[in-house]
N, C-alpha and C positions, 0 to 999 in steps of 0.2 A: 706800984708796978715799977721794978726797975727799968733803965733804958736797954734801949733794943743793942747786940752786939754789932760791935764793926764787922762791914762786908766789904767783900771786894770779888769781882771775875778778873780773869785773866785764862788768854788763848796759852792751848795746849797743844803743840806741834806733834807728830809720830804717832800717836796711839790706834791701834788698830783694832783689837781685842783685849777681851777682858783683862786677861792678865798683865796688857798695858795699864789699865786702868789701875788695879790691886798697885801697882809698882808706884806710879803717881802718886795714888792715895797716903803711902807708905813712907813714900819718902817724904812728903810735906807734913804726914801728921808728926813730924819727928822737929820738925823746926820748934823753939822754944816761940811762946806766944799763937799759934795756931791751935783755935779749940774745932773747929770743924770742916773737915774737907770734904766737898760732896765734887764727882768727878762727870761729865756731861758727856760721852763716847760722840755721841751722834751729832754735837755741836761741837764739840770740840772743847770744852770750858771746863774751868775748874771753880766753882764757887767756895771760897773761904770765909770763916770766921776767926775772931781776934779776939784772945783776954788781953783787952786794954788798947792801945792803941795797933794800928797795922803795921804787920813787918817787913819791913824795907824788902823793896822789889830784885836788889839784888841777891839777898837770901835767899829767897823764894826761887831766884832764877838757878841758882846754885844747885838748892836740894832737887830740883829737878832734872837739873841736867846731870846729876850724879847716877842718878837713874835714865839714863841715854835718852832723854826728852827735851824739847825746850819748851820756856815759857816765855809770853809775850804782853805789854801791858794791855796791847791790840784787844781789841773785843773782838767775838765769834769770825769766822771770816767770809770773809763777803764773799757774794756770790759769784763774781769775777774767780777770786780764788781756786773756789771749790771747782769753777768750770775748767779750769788749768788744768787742776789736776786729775780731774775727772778726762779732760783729752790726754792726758800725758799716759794715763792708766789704759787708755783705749787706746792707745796707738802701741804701746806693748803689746797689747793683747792682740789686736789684729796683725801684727807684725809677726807673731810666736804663732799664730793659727795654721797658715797653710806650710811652715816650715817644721812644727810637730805633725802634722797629718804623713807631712813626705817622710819623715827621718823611722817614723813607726813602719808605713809601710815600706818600708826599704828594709829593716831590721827584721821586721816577722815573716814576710811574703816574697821575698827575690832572694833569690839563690844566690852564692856569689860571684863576685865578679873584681878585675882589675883594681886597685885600690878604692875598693868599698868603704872600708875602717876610714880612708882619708874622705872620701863624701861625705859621708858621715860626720866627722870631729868639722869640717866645713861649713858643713847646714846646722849645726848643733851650736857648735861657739857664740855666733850672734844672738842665740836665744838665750842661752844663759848667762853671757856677758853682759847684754846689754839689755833686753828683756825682762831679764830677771836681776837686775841690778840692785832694788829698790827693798827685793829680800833678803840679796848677800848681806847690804848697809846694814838693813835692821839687824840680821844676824850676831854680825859683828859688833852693833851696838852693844845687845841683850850681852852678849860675851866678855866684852871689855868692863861691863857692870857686872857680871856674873850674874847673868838672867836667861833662863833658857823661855824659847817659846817656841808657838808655830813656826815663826821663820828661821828659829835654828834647826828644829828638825829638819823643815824643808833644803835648808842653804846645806848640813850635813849630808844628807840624802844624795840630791843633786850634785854637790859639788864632788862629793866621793866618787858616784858614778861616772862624772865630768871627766875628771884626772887621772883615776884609773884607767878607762876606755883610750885617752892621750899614751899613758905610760904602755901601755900596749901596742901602742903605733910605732914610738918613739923608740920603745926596748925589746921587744919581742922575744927576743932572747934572754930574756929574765925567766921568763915564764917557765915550768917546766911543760907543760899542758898548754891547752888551747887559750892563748891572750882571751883576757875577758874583757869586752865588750857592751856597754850600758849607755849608750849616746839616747836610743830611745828612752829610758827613763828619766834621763837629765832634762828633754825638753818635752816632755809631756809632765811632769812632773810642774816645772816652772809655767807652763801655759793654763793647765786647772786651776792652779792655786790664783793667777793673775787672775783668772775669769771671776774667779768668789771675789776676791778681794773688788774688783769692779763694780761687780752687784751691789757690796757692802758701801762704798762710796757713793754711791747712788741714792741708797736708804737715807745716807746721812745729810745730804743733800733737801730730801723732802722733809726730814722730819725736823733740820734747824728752821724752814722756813716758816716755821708756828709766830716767833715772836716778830719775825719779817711783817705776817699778815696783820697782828695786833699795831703794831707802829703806822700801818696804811691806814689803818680806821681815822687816827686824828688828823684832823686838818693842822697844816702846819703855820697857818696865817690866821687869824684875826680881825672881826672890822672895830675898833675901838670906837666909842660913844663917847665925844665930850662936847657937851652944849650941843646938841642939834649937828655936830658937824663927826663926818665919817672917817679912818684914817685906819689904813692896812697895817698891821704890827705881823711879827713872830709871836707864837706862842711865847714863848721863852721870854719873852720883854712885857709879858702881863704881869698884873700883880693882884693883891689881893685888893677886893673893893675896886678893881676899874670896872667898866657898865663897856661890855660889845654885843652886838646888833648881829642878829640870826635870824636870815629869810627862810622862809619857806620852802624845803626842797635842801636845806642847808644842814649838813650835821655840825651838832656844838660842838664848838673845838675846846672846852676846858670846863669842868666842875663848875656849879652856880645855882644860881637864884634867881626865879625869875624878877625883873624890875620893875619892866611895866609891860605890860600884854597879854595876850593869851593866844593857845596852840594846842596841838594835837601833835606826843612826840613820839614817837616809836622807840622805846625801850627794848625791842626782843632780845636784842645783844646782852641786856644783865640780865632782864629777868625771866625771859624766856616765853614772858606773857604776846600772843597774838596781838589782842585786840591795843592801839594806840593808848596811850594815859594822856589828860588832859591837863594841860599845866596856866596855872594863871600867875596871879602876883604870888609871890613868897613861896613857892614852888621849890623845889630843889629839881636841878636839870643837871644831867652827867654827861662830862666830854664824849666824843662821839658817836654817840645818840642821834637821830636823825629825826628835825622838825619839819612834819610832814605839813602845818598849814598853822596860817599866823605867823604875825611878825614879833619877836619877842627882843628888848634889854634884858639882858642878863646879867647880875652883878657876879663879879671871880668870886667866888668860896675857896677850892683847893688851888695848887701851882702845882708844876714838880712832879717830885715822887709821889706825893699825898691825893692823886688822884686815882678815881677812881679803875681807870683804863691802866694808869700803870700799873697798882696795883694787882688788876690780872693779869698782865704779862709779868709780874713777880711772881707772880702764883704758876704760871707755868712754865717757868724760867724753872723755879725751887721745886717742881716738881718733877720734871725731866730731870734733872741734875740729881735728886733722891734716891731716884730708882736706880738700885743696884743690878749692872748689867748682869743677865745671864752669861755666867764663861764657858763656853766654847768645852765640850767635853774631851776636844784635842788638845785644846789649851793646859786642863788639867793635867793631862798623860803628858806630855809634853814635858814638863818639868823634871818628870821623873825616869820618863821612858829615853828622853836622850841621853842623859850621864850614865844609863844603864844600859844600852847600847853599845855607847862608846868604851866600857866598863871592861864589856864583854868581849867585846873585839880587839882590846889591848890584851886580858886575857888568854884569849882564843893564842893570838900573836906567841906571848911567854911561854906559855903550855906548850905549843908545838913546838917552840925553840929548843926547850929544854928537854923535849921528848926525842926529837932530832935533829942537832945543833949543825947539821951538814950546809951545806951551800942549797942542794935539793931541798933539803926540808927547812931551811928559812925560805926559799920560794915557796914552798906549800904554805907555808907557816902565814905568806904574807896575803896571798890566796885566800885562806880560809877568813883570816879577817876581813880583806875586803868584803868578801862575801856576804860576811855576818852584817858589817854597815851598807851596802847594796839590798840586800834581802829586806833590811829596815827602811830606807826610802817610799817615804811616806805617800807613793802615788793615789793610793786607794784613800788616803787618810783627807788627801784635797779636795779628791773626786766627792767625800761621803754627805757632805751637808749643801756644797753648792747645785750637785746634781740634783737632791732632792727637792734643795729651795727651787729652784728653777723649773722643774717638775710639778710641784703645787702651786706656784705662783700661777704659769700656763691654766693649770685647772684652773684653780681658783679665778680665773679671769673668763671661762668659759661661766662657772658660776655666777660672776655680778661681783667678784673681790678684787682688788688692789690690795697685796701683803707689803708691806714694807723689808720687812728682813726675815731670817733666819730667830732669831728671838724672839720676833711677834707671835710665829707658831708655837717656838717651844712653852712660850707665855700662856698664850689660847691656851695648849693642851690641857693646863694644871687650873684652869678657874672654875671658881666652886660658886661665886655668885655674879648676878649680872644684875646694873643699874641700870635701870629705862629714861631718857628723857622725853617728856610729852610731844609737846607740838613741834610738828615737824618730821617725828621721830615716829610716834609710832603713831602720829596722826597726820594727816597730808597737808597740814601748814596751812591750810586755806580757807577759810571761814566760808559756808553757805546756809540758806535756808534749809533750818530742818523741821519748822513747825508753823502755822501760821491758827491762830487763837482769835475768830470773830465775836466781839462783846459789843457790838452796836447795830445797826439797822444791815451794813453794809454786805456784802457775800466777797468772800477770800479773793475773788479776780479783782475787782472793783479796790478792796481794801488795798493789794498789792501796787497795784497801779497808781495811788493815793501814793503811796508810801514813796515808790520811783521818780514820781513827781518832783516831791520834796528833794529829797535824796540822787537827784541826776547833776544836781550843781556841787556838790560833798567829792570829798577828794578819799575819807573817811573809809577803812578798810568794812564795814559795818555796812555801809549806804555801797560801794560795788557788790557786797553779798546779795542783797535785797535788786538793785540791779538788774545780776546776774540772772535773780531765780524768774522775775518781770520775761527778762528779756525771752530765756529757755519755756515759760508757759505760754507766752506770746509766739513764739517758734512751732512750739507743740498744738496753738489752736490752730496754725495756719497750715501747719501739713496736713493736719487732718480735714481743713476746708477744701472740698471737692473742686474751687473751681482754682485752688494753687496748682494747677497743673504740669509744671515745670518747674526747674531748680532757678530762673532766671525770672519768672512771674515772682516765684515767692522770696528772690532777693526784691525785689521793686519793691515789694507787697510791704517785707520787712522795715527797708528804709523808709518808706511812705507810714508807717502804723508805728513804730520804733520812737519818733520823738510824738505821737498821739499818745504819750506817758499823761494828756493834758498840759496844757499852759501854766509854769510857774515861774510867777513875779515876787520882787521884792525880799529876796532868799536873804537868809538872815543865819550865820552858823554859830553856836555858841559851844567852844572847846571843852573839851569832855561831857558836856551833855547832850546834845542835840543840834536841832535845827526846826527852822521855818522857813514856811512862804505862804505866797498869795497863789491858791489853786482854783482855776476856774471863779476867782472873786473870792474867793471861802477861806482864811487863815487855817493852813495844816500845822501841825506840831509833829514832829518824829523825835524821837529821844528815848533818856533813860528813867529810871524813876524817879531821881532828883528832878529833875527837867518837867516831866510829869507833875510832879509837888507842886512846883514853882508856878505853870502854865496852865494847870489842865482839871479836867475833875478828878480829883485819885480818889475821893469818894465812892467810884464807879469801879473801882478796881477789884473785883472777888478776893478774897483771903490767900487763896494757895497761890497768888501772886507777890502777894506781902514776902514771902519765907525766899532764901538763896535759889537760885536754877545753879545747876551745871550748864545751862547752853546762856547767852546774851542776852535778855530781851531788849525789844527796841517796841517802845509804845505809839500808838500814832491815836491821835485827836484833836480834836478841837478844842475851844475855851468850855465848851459844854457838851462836849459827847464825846468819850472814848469809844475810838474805833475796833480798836483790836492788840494782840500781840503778834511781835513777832518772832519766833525763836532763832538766833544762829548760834550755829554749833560748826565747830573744826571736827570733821569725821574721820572714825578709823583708817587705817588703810587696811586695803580688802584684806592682804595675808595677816595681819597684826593678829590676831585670835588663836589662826592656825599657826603662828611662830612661837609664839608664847606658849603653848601646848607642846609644840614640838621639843623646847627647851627645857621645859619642863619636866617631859616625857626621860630626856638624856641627863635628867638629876640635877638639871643648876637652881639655885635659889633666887628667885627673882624681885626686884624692887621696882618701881616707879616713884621716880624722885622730880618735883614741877615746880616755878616760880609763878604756877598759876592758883587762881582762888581754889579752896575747900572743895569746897560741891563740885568744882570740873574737875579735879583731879579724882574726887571719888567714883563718882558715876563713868569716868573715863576705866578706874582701875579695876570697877566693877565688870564694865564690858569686856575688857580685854582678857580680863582673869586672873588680875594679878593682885592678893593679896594685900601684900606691903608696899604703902605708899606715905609718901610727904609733899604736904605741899606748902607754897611760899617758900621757897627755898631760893637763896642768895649761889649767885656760882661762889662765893665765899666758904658758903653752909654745904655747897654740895663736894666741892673740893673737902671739907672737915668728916663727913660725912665717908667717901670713899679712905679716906684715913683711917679712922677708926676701925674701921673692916679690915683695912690690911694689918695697922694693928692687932689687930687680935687673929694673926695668923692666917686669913681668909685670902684667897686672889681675887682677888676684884676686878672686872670688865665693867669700862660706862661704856654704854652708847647713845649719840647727842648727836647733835648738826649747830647748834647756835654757837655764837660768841659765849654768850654765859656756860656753856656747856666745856669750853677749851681749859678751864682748872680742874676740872672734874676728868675729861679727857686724859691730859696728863698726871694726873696725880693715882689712878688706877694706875693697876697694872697693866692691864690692857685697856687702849681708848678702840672705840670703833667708832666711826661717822659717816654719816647719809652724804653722797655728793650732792645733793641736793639743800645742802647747809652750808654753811661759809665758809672760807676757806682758811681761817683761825682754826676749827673745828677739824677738818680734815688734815691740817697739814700736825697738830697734835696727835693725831689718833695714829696706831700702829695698820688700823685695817679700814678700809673704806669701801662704803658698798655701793656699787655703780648706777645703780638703780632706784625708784622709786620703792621696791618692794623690801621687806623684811626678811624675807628667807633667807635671803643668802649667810644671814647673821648666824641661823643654826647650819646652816651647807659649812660657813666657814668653821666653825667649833670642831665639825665632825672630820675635816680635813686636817685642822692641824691635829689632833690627836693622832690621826693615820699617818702624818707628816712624820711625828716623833715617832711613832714605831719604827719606822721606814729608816730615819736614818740612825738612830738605837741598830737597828738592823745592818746598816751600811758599815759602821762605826766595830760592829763585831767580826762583820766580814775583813775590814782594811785589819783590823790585828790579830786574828785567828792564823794565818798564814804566817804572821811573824812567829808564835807561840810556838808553830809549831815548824815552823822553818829555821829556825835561830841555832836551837841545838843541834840540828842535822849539822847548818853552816858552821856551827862551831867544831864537831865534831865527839858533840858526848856520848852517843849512840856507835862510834866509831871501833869502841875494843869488842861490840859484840856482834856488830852488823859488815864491820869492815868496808862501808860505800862512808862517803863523806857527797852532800849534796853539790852537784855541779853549777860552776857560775849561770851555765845557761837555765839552768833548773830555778835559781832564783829568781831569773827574770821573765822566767815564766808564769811561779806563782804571784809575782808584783804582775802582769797580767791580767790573768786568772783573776782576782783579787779587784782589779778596777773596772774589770768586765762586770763583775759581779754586782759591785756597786751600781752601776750603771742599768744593769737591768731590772735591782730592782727598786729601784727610783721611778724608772717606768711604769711600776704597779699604779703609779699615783693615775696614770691618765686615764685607768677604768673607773 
């Protein structure tokens, strides 16, 4: 196995959309010694690969700024940063709002009056000068590199209509005809586009915060063990082979072995498994992992990179960065649609010159081209995707969703298969009694009771299930007791019979297996089969107990009599049967993918209906796993809530996550459902499909009126029609045309 290639990140200033991204990618793969660029929109980063050694930072800085970007050696940017600009972007935006509402209606609905034109170019200036500043820049950027994008079409647009509506003020007598006048399109034009682009900066916002959450899991200190004596370290100052000391209550802060002790540690974070693992000597324990009881030495194993933790935040680092942004379908036209615009309006210009080379007819001549670049002012083309995002986000928040962006729909719309994660996900995370198995003298209340005993001193996610079910059949005898007469009698009643679990002395916990004590004078044993083995009669145990469950068992007996079983099982949740059908039903291919044993992921996949399942699965395996599928051309959607589920998250195409799972999980995922429930998972599927028609829709309205507005403005229909389309007739169909978009973006909210 050769060695791994040279990496390196580095902050990516300006990009906005895809076609930024395409530009970046382009110019860096061009550098000599760079084998792979993967470009991070949403975090801002560019992860590079190196044949051979890394290439000097000023190279790098070079070929990017050739492409009107900068690079920085900075890592992603902090959240300070993004808040800057994120105020900088809203205070535009709220600044341009009620000064495009006045400039529109002044232009459509008031008659005229005393210098109008000059109110006008008044209330309109600050919007596009300053307001919109931040699109002329790019503009210009893109231009001085020779790169056309959104913001050149929009800074074209706008700023034609700008200058010209001025030159009208200014010259009047230029004109032969009525001065044309477009102040409302310059700042409605600049104000739509701010509001998208606000949205967009928002998204990227929540979804850089993934590797933010993985970095909060580790503790950043250490208690170092040398001889008996304690001593607070940084992570970063351990090494391999030191021994530090982890309480109870306390996540490991680094890779290791156990040294000396034993515990009960909560893994959900890698493997996704409910129930605690039991760790004794020679044990292996992973940084931040959380030791829920027991005091353990732990010797270092891994440092560094080479741990576990970091390792998933590489995983979702190199998977966010992989995935090739969706570009923007104005983005696409945009390249082409402005040099052919501009093509055509110089055109338009020479043709009329040389058809009538008069003083009159270069005015007309200069007319017509405005026209042609006014008529193209892309207002309907801002209006087409932010209205719609905006429009389904709202639903979708009526629904139980949080969308992140504009690409997370277009993303949903195209997926052909969906990954399940178990617990948590489409089971409610929380272990209860689902069986109780009498094999000795005793009757199920009596056994239960037995059981709570033991088990009321257990910190052990297993022992509050059992508990839980004590405490709820205890609840349930007393309401039904005629003389609980009152909600206040049957608190007394409760607290007074609540610790009558019996008297337990002498409690004795043994990590990963069980526990005892001294009940009523009688040695109990609660545990698992090992523990059993070890304590108890297993002799006494019937056969169909021997073979795997899919639910827990927890044994309870004495030295000489086994009492009973106990089953606990993590239960569906209610809609989980009825999602998975419904999804079913709308064509997608379904998997259930689990870090849980055999039997529970079977009989889980059985219940719920879902065919294809794996289990024991590493978030390593599961991230490999949604790979594959995209490999071979498939869209892939996970949805997950745990830690171990955030490589997998990002590494589909689309992640979805339960807010009811951490917020690694969540801040990976493009969609997040607000709720306890499932459904919203198929509501959201069938939204974004409707989303993409919607603005498919939008996107044909904003250039249907060019198609068919251009030629009038140019004047090719001219030798047979003899009309030539008037300026005010353009700005009506720009209009017309955002109206359009607008309502029916609206369709989303039925």
């Amino acid at each position: 196995m050769g060695n791994l290639p040279e990496r390196a990140n580095y902050q990516i200033e300006g990009m906005h959309c895809a076609s930024c991204v395409n530009r970046v990618e382009k110019a860096l793969q061009k550098v000599p010694g760079v084998s792979k660029v993967r470009v991070n929109l949403n975090a801002e980063r560019v992860n590079l690969e190196f044949v051979g050694q890394p290439v000097p930072l000023v190279e790098l800085e070079k070929a990017v700024a050739s492409a009107g970007y900068e690079l920085h050696e900075q890592k992603s940017p902090t959240d300070k940063m993004r808040a800057e600009r994120d105020q900088s972007l809203k205070r535009r935006v709220i600044f341009a709002l009620p000064l495009a509402v006045l400039i529109f209606c002044l232009s459509m609905f008031v008659s005229e009056f005393p210098y109008k034109n000059v109110v006008l170019a008044l209330l309109t200036s600050p919007v596009v000068l300053w307001s919109g500043r931040p699109i002329f820049a790019s503009a210009f950027k893109g231009l001085k590199h020779g790169a056309f994008n959104m913001d050149t079409l929009i800074a074209i647009g706008s700023g034609t209509a700008f200058l010209v509506s001025l030159t009208a003020i200014i010259f009047p007598q230029f004109w032969s005809e009525h001065p044309p006048v477009y102040f409302d399109a310059a700042a409605i034009t600049i104000f739509f586009v701010l509001t998208g682009r606000l949205l967009e900066e928002r998204a990227k916002r929540k979804t850089a915060s993934a590797i933010d959450a993985l970095v909060d899991l580790q503790p950043q200190t250490a208690m170092l063990w040398r001889n008996g004596d304690e001593t607070e370290v940084s992570i970063e100052e351990l090494e391999v082979d030191n021994l530090i000391r982890v309480r109870p209550g306390e996540r490991i802060p680094i890779d290791g072995q156990v040294f000396e002790g034993s515990g009960s540690v909560d893994e959900s974070m890698v493997t996704g498994e409910s129930i605690p693992v039991g760790k004794q000597e020679n044990d292996a324990v992973i940084g931040g992992t959380l030791n829920l009881s027991g005091g353990l030495i732990v010797k270092v194993t891994q440092v560094g990179t080479n741990t576990v933790l970091h390792q998933i935040m590489e995983l979702v680092s190199s998977a966010q960065s992989s995935k090739a942004p969706i570009a923007r379908l104005a983005d696409k036209v945009a390249s082409i649609f402005v040099p052919a615009v501009m093509g055509i309006a110089l055109l338009t210009f020479i043709t009329w010159c040389i058809i009538d080379p008069t003083a009159e007819g270069i005015s007309h001549a200069v007319l017509a081209a405005v026209t042609v670049l006014v008529i193209s002012c892309p207002c309907a083309l801002g209006l087409a995707t932010p209205t719609a995002m905006s429009t389904a986000m709202g639903r979708a928040a009526e629904l139980g969703l949080m969308i992140k962006d504009a690409e997370t729909l277009e993303v949903a719309s195209r997926i052909q298969q969906i990954i399940f994660d178990k617990t948590g996900t489409l089971t409610e995370g929380k272990l209860s009694v689902s069986q109780i198995h009498i094999l000795g003298t005793k009757s199920e209340q009596e056994l239960l009771q037995l059981a709570a005993a033991v088990e009321q001193h257990s910190e052990h996610p297993l022992a509050a299930a059992i508990l839980n079910e004590n405490s709820k059949q205890q609840a349930t005898k007393l309401v039904r007791d005629p003389l609980a007469t009152s909600g206040l009698q049957l608190l007394e009643t409760l607290k007074k019979d609540s610790p009558q679990l019996r008297s337990a002395t002498d409690f004795q916990n043994f990590a990963g297996q069980g526990a005892q004590a001294n009940v009523d004078g009688d040695l109990v044993f609660v545990g698992n089969k090992k523990f059993l083995a070890q304590h108890g009669p297993v002799e006494q145990l019937p056969d169909h107990f021997l073979n795997d469950s899919a639910a827990s068992l927890v044994y309870l007996f004495s030295r000489n009599e086994l009492f009973g079983v106990i089953e606990v099982l993590d239960n569906l949740k209610e809609d989980a049967k009825a999602t998975v059908a419904e999804l079913q039903q709308m064509g997608f291919e379904l998997t259930l993918i689990s870090g849980d044993r055999l039997k529970t992921v079977q009989a889980m996949s059985a219940a719920v209906g879902i065919n294809n399942f794996q289990a024991e699965v590493l978030p390593e395996e599961k991230s490999r796993k949604v790979e594959s599928l995209r490999i071979s051309d498939q869209k892939v959607a996970m949805v997950g809530d745990g830690i171990n589920d955030a490589p997998a998250l990002a590494a589909a195409d689309l992640g979805i996550a339960m807010s009811s799972g951490t917020d690694v999980a969540i801040a990976a995922a493009g969609m997040t459902v607000l709720s306890d429930q499932l459904m919203p998972v198929a509501e959201g599927f069938r939204l974004a499909r409707r989303t993409m028609t919607i603005i498919k829709q939008n996107l044909f309205f904003a250039f249907i009126y060019n198609l068919i507005g251009i030629p009038f403005a140019a004047g090719v229909f001219y030798p047979w029609t003899g009309w030539l389309l008037p300026p005010m007739f353009a700005a009506a169909a720009m209009s017309f045309s955002s109206i359009s978009v607008v309502l029916n973006s609206l369709r989303l909210r039925k």
